[in-house]
C-alpha positions as CSV (number, residue, x, y, z in Angstrom):
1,X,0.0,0.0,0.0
2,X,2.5,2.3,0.9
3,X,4.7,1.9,-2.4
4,X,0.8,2.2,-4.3
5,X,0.9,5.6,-2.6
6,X,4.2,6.8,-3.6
7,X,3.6,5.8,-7.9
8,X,0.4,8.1,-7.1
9,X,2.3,11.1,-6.1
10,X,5.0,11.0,-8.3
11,X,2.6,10.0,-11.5
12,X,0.6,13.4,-10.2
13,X,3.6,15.7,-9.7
14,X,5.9,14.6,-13.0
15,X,2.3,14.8,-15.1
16,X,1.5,18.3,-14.0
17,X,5.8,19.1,-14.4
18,X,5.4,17.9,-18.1
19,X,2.3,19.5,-18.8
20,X,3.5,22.7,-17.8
21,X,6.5,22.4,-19.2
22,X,4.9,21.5,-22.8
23,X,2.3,24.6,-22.2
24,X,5.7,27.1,-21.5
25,X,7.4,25.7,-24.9
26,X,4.5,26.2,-26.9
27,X,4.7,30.0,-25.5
28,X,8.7,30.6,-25.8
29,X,7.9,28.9,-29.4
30,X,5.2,31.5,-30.2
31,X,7.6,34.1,-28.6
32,X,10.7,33.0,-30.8
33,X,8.8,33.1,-34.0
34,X,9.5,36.3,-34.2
35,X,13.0,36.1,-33.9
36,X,15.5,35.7,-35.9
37,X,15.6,32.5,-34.3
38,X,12.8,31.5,-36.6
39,X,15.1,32.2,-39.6
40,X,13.4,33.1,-42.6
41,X,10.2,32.4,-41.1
42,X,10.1,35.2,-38.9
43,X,7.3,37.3,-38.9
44,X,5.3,39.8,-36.4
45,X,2.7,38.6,-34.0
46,X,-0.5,40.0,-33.5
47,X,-1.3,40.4,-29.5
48,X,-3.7,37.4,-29.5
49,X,-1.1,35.4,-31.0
50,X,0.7,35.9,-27.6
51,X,-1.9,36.4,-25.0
52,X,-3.7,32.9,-25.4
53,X,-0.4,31.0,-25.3
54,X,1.0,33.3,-22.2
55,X,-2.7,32.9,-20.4
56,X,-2.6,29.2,-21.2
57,X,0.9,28.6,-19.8
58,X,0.2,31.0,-16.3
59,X,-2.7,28.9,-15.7
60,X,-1.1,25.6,-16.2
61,X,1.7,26.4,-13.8
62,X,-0.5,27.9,-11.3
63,X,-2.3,24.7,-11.2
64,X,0.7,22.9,-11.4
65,X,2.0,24.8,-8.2
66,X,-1.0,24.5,-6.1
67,X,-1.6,20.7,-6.7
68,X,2.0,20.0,-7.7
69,X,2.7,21.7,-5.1
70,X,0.5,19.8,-2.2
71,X,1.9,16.5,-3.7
72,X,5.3,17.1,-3.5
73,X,5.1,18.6,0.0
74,X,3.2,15.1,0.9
75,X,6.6,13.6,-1.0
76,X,8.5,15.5,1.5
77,X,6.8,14.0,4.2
78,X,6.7,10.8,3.7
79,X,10.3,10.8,3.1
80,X,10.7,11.7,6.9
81,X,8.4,9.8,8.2
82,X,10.0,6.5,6.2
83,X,13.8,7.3,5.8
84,X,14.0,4.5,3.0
85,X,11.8,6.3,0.7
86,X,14.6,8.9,-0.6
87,X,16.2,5.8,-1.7
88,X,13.5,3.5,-2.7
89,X,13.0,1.9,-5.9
90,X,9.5,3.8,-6.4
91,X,11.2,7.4,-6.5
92,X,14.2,6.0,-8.6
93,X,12.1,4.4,-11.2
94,X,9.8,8.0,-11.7
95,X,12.9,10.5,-11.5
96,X,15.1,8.5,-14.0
97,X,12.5,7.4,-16.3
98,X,11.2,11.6,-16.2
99,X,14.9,12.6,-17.1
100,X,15.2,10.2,-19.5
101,X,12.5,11.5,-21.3
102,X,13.0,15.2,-20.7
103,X,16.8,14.7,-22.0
104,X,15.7,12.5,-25.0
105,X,13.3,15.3,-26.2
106,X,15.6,18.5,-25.7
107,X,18.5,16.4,-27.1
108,X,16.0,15.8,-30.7
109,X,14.8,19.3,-30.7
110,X,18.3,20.8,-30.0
111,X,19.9,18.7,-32.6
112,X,17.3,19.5,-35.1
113,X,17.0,23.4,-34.4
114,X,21.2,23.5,-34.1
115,X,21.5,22.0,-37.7
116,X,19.5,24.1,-39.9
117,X,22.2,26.9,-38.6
118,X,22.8,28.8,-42.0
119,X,20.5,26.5,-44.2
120,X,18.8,29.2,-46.2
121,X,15.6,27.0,-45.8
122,X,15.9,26.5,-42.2
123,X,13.2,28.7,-41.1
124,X,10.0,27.8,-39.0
125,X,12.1,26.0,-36.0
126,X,11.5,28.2,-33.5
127,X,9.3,25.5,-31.6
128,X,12.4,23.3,-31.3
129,X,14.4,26.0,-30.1
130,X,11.9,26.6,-27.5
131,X,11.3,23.0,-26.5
132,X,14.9,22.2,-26.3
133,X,15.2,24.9,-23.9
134,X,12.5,24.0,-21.8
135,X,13.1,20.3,-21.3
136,X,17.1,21.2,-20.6
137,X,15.1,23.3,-17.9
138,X,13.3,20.4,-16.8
139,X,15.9,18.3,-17.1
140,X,18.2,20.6,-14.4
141,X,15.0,20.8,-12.1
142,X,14.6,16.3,-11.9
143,X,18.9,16.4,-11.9
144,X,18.4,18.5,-8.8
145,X,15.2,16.5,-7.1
146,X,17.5,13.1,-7.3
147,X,20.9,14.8,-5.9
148,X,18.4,15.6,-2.9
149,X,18.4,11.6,-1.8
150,X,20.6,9.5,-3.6
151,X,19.6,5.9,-4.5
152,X,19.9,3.1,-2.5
153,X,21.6,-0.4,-3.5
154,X,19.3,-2.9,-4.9
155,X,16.3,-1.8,-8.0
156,X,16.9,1.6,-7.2
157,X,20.6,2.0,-7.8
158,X,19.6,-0.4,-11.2
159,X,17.3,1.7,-12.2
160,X,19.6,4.8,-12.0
161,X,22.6,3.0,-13.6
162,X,19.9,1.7,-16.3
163,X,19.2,5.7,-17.1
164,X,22.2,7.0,-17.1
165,X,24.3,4.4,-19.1
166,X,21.3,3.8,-21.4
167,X,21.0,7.4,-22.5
168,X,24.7,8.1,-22.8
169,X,24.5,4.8,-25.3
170,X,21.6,6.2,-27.1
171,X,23.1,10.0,-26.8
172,X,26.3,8.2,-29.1
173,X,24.9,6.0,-31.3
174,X,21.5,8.1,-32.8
175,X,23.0,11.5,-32.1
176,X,26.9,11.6,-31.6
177,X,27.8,9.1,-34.4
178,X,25.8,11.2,-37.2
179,X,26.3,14.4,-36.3
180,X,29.8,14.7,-35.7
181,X,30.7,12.7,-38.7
182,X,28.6,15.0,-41.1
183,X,30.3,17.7,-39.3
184,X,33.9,16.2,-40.8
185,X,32.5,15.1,-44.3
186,X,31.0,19.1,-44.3
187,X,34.1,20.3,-43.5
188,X,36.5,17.6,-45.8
189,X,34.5,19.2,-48.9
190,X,34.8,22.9,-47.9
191,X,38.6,22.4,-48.0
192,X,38.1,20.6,-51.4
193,X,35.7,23.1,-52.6
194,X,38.6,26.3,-51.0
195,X,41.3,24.5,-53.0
196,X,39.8,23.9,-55.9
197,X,40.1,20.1,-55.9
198,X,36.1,19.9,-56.0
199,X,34.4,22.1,-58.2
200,X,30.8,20.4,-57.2
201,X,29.5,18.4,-54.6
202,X,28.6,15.0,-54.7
203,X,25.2,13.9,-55.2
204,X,25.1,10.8,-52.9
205,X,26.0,11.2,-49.1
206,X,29.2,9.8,-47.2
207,X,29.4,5.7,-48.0
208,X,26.3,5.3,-50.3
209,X,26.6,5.9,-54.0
210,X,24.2,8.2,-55.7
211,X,20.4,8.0,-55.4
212,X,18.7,6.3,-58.4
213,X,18.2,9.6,-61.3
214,X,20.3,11.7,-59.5
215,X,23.4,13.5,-60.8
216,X,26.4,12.7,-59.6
217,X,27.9,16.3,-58.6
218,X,25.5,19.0,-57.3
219,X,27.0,22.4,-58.8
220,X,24.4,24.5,-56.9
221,X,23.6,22.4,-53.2
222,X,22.4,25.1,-51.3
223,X,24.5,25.9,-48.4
224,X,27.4,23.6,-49.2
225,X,29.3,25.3,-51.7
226,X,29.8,28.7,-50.0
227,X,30.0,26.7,-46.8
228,X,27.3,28.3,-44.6
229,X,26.1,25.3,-43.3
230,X,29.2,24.6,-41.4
231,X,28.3,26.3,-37.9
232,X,25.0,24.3,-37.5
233,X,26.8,21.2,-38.5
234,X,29.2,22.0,-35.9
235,X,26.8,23.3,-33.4
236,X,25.0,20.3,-33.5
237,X,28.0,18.0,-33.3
238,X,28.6,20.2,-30.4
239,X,25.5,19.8,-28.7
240,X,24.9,16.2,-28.8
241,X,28.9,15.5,-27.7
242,X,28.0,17.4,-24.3
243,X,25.0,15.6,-23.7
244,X,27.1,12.6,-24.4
245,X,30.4,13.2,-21.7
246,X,27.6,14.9,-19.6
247,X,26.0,11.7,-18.8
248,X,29.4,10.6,-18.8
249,X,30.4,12.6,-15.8
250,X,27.0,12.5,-14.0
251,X,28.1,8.8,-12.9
252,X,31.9,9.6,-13.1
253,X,32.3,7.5,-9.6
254,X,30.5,4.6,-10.3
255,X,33.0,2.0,-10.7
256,X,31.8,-1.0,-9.1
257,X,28.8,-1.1,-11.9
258,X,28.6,-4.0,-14.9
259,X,26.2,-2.4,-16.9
260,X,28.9,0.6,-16.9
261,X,31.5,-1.8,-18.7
262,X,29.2,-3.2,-20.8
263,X,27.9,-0.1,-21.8
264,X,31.6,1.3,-22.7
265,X,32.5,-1.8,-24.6
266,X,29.9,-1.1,-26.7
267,X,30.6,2.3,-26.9
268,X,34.4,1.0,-27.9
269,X,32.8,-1.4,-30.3
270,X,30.6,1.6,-31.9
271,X,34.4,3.6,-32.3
272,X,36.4,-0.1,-34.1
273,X,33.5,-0.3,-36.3
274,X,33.3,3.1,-37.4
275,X,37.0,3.3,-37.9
276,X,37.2,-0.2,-39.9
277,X,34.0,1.3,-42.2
278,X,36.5,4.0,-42.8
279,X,39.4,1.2,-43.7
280,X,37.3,-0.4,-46.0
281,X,36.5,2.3,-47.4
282,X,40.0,3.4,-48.0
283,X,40.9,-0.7,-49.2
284,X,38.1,-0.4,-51.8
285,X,39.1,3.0,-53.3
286,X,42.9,1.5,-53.6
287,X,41.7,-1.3,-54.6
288,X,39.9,0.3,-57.7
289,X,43.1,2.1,-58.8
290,X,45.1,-0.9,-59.0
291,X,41.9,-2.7,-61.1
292,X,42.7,0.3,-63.5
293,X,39.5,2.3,-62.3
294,X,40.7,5.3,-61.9
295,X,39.4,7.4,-58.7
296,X,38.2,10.8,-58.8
297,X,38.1,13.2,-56.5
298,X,34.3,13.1,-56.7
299,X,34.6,9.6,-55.5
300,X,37.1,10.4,-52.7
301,X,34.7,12.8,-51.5
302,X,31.3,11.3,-52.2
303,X,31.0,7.1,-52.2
304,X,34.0,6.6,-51.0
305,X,35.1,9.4,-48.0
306,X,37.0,7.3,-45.7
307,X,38.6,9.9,-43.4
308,X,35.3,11.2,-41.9
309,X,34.9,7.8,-40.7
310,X,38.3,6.7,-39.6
311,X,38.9,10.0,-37.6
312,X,35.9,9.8,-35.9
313,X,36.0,5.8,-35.3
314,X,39.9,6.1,-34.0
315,X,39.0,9.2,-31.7
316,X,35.7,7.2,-29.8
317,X,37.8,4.0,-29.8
318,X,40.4,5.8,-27.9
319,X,38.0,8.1,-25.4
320,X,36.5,4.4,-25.1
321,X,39.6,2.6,-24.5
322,X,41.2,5.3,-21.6
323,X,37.7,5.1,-19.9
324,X,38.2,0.9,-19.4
325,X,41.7,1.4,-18.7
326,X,40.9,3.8,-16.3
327,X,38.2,1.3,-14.7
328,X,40.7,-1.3,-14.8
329,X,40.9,-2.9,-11.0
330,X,38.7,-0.5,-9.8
331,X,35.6,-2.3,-11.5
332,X,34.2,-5.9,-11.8
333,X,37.8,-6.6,-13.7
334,X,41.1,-6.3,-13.2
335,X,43.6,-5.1,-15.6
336,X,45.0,-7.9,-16.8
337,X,40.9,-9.6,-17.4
338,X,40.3,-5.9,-18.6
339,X,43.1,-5.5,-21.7
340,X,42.5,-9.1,-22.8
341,X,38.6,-8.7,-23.3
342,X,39.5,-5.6,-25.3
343,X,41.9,-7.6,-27.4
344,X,39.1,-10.4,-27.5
345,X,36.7,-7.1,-28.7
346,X,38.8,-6.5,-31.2
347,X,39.4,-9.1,-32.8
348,X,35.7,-10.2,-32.8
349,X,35.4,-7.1,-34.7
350,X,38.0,-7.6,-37.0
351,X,37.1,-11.1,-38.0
352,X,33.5,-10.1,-39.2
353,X,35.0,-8.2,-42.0
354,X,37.6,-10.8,-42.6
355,X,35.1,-14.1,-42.6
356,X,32.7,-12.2,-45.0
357,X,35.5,-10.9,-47.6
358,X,36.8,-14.4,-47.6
359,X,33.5,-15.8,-48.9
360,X,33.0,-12.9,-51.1
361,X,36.1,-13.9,-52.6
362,X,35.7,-17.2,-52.7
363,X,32.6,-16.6,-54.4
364,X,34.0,-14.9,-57.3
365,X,36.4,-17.6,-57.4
366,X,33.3,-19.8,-58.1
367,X,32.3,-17.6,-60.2
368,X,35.5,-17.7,-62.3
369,X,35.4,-21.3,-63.0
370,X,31.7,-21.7,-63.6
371,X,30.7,-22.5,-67.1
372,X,28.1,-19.9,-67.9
373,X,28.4,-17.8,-65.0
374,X,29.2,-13.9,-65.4
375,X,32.7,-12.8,-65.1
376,X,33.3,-11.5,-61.8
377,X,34.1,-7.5,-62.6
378,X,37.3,-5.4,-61.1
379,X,34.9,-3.4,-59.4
380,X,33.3,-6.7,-57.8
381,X,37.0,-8.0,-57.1
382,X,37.4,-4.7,-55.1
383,X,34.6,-4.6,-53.2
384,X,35.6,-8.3,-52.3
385,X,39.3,-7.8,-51.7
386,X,38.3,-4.9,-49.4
387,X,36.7,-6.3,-46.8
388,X,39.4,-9.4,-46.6
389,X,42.0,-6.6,-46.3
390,X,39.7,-4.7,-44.0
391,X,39.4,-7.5,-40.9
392,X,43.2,-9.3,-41.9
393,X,44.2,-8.1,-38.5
394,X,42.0,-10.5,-36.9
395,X,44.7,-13.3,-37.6
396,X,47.7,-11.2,-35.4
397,X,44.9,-9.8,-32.8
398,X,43.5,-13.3,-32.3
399,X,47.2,-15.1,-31.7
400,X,48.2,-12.0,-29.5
401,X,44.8,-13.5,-27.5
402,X,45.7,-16.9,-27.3
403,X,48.9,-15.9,-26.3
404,X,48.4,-13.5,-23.8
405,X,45.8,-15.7,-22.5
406,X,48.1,-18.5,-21.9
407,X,50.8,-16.3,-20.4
408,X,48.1,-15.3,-17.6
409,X,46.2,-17.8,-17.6
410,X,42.7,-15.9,-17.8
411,X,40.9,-17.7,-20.7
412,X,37.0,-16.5,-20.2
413,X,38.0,-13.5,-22.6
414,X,39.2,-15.8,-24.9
415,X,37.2,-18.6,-24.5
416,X,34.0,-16.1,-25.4
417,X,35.5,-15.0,-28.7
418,X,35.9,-18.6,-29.7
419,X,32.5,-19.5,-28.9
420,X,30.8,-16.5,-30.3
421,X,33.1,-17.2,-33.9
422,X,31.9,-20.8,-33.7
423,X,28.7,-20.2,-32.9
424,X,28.4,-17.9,-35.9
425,X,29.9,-20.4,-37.9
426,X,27.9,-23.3,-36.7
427,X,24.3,-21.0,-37.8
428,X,26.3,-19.5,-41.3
429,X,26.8,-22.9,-42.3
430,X,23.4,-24.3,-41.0
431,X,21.3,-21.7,-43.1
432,X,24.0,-22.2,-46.6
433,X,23.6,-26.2,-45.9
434,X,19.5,-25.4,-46.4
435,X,19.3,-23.0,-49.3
436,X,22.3,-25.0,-50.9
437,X,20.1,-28.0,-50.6
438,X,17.2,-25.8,-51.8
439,X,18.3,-24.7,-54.8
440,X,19.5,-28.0,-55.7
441,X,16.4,-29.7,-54.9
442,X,13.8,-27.3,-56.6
443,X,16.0,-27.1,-59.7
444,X,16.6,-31.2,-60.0
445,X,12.6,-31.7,-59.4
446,X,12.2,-29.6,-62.4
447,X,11.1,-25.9,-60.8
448,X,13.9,-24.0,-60.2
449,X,14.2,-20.7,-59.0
450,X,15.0,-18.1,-61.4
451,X,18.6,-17.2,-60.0
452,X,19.2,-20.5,-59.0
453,X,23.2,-21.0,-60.1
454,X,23.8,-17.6,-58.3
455,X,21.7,-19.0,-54.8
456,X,23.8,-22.2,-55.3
457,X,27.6,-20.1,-55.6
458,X,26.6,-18.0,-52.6
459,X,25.5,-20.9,-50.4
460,X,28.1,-22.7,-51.3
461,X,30.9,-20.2,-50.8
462,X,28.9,-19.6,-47.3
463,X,28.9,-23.2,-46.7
464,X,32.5,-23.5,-47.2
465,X,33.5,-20.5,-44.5
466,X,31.3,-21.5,-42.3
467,X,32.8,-25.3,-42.1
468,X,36.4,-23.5,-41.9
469,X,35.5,-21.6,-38.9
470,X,33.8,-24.2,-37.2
471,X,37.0,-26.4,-37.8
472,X,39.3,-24.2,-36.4
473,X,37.3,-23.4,-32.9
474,X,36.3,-26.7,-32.3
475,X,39.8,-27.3,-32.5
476,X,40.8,-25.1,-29.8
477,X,37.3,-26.3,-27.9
478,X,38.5,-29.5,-27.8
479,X,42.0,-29.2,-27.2
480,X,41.7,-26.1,-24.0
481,X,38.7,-28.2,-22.4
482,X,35.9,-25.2,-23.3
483,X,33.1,-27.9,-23.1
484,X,34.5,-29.0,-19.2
485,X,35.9,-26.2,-18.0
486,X,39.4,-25.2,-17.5
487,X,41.4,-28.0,-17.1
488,X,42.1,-28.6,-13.5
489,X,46.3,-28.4,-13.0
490,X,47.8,-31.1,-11.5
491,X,47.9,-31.3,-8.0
492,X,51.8,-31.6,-6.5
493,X,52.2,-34.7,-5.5
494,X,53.4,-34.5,-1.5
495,X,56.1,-37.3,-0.1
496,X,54.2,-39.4,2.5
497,X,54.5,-38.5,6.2
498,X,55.2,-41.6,8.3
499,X,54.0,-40.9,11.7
500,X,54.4,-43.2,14.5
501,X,51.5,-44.5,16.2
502,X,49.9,-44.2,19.0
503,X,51.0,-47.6,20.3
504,X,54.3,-46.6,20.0
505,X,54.6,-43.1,20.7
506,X,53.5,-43.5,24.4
507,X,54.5,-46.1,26.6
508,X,52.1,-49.7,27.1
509,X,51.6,-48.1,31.2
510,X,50.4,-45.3,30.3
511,X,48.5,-46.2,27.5
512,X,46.7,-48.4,30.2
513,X,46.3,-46.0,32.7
514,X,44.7,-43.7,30.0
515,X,42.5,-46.7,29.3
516,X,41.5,-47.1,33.4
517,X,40.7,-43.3,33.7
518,X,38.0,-43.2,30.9
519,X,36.9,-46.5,32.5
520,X,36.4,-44.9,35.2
521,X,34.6,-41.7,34.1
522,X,32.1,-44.0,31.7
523,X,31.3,-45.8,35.0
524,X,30.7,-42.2,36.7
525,X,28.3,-41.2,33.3
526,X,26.4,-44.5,33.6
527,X,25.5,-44.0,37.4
528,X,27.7,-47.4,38.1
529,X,29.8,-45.8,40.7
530,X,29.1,-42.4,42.9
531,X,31.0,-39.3,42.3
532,X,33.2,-39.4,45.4
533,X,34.3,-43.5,44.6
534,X,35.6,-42.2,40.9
535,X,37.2,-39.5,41.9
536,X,39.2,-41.7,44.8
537,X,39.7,-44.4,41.7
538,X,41.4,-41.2,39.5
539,X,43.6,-40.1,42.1
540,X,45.1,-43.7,42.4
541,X,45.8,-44.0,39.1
542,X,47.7,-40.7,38.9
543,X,49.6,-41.2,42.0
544,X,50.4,-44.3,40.7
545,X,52.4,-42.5,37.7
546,X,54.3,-41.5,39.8
């Protein structure tokens, strides 16, 4: 009943918070559009156009004070009354999950507003300005409520750790990630377009060719040529990189958490990737000079922009990478366990890449000697070749694992990258085995598929790498005992002890005068003999030591 009591007040005082702070944007938006905030949107407001929005948003904070107001004084009291309650899980589930939300939707409407920043059709965001400013508000107001009573251990210490690491992953990977690396491609082709390498911007955006109709260099692209679009790109970038190493430093001393590691080897994972989609990148663009395709500097800064990616990828890798090494010992790891599951990262990374190019190519191998099959094309052999190239580091990362492993004898890093590569290559080959025998079938019963040879050289080609990699970790399975466990060491085995028994170590007399005393005393338990009668049998026998 009492927990019933406390979701009541908080669901009352965060509604009425959020309602009044959605009623204040829509004024400070109404109020900004005739800024220049508003870009070329802005325009003069009649006084009705004000008053109704400023009427509507006094009245829903006044409400919001008096009822808000009597519920969060009730808050108050309940948390003296029941000194848990500041650290409950009830108050910790409501104050995370209303920051969450007020961070999520100023960090969207910030980002937005930020990046139209010299677009000349940017106009008509002043409600994002407005609402990004409120919910940071907000935001500030909750940030200040939880520093009040910090969380206790158990659900409510989850819960916190659940909202702050969770938002600082979403902050990077839907807001961080995007906007900083259009913030380097923007800038890559101003210094193109300054030096006069580019004379035009590419149609297609950074890694994707050119949409379908499209030309492939945009003489006019409004706000790209004369660069005006750089400070929003910047600003944005900007913005969502504080909100990231904000949430960063909001839970700064929480070392002993899991979730925290987990949650920065994924963040180090997001950094490898994006630095090996700039390799590949790179590989393919090489790749299609030496196949005599000669690259452009339309391609170099269209399709095939590497250093946006690699610059970005390296930096978060790194940022990433002191964070756990900073954590090292202090956290559920210890240094050693620590650098070897980054190793074991890595070269999980690297051999996705790897595995796939080596089907690719052994595809348009397949290809190569098929009778009837099209010729596999230079720009097909460098798309193939690429990814090989891009993931070859797996074989020295993956050796440095085994190695390092067997130095310090800490497998589980290890002993996971095995079984997540075999486990891969036990379902690759699974699902290759079916549509190989698919295609097979359908086409030797007489209804084939239409692109049946090319189902039958994939799945093959599939079939063939996924075999390979189960061969080689069930290998190592079998030979390092991953099935039983670590292999137990040997015990030392001790020289035997001969110790003299008790026959011999004490003399036959007193061995029998032992013998006579506990006769005595099981007499005394029984009720045989009275207490005076055994103690005047014990003295005999020990004056008779003598």
């Amino acid at each position: 009943m009492r927990a019933l009591y406390r979701i009541y007040l908080y669901v009352v005082v965060l509604f009425l918070l959020f309602f009044a702070a959605v009623a204040t944007a829509v004024f400070l938006g109404t109020v900004f559009s005739a800024t220049p905030l508003n870009g070329e949107s802005q325009r003069t407001l009649t006084q009705a156009e004000v008053v109704r929005p400023a009427v509507f948003a006094v009245l829903a904070w006044l409400i919001t004070a008096v009822l808000g107001g009597l519920h969060y004084w009730l808050i108050r009291r309940d948390q003296v009354a029941d000194a848990q309650a500041g650290a409950g899980a009830v108050r910790a589930l409501f104050l995370n999950l209303a920051e969450f939300a007020a961070a999520l939707t100023a960090l969207i409407a910030g980002t937005i507003a930020l990046s139209t920043i010299g677009r000349p059709f940017g106009g008509g965001l002043a409600p994002a300005y407005a609402t990004a400013l409120v919910f940071l508000g907000l935001f500030a107001l909750l940030e200040a409520e939880r520093r009040r009573a910090q969380a206790g251990p158990g659900a409510a210490l989850v819960l916190q750790r659940i909202h702050f690491y969770g938002m600082q992953l979403v902050t990077l990977l839907f807001f961080v990630i995007g906007q900083v690396t259009s913030a380097l491609h923007q800038t890559l082709l101003q210094i193109l377009l300054q030096t006069g390498l580019l004379t035009c911007v590419p149609g297609g955006g950074i890694g994707f060719p050119s949409p379908a109709g499209a030309p492939s260099c945009v003489v006019d692209a409004i706000g790209v040529v004369d660069g005006s679009i750089l400070a929003g790109a910047w600003a944005a970038a900007a913005f969502a990189v504080v909100a990231w190493i904000g949430y960063g430093l909001l839970a700064r001393r929480d070392m002993r958490s899991t979730l925290r590691q987990v949650v920065h080897f994924a963040g180090y994972a997001a950094g490898v990737i994006a630095l090996l989609f700039g390799i590949e990148r790179a590989a393919e663009l090489l790749l299609r000079a030496a196949f005599g395709i000669a690259p452009s500097v339309l391609d170099f800064a269209g399709r095939y922009e590497f250093l946006s990616p690699a610059l970005f990828g390296s930096g978060l890798a790194l940022v990433y990478a002191l964070w756990l090494a900073r954590e090292a010992g202090r956290g559920p790891l210890d240094a050693h366990t620590m650098g070897l599951s980054v190793l074991a990262v890595t070269a999980g990374l690297l051999a996705v890449p790897f595995w796939v190019g080596c089907g690719m190519v052994l595809y348009r191998l397949i290809e190569l000697v098929s009778p009837g099959a099209p010729q596999p094309t230079a720009e097909s052999w460098a798309i193939s070749l690429a990814l090989a190239l891009t993931g070859v580091a797996y074989i020295p990362a993956a050796l440095r694992l085994r190695q390092r492993s067997l130095a310090l004898g800490i497998r589980t890093p290890r002993r996971g990258f095995g079984l997540i590569l075999l486990a891969a290559g036990i379902a690759t080959g699974a699902l290759a085995l079916v549509f190989l025998l698919f295609t097979l079938a359908t086409a030797a019963l007489g209804s084939p598929l239409d692109n049946w040879q090319e189902l039958a050289r994939s799945a093959a080609s599939a079939l063939v790498i996924g075999l390979l990699v189960v061969g080689i970790y069930v290998q190592q399975a079998r030979s390092e005992g991953w099935w039983v466990g670590t292999p137990a060491t040997p015990a030392m085995v001790m020289p035997a002890i001969v110790t003299p028994s008790v026959a011999t170590a004490i003399p036959s007399a007193a061995v029998a005068r032992t013998q006579a005393i506990g006769g005595v005393l099981d007499d005394l338990l029984a009720g045989r003999v009275t207490r005076e009668a055994a103690t005047a049998r014990i003295e005999e026998l020990v004056a008779s030591r003598t």
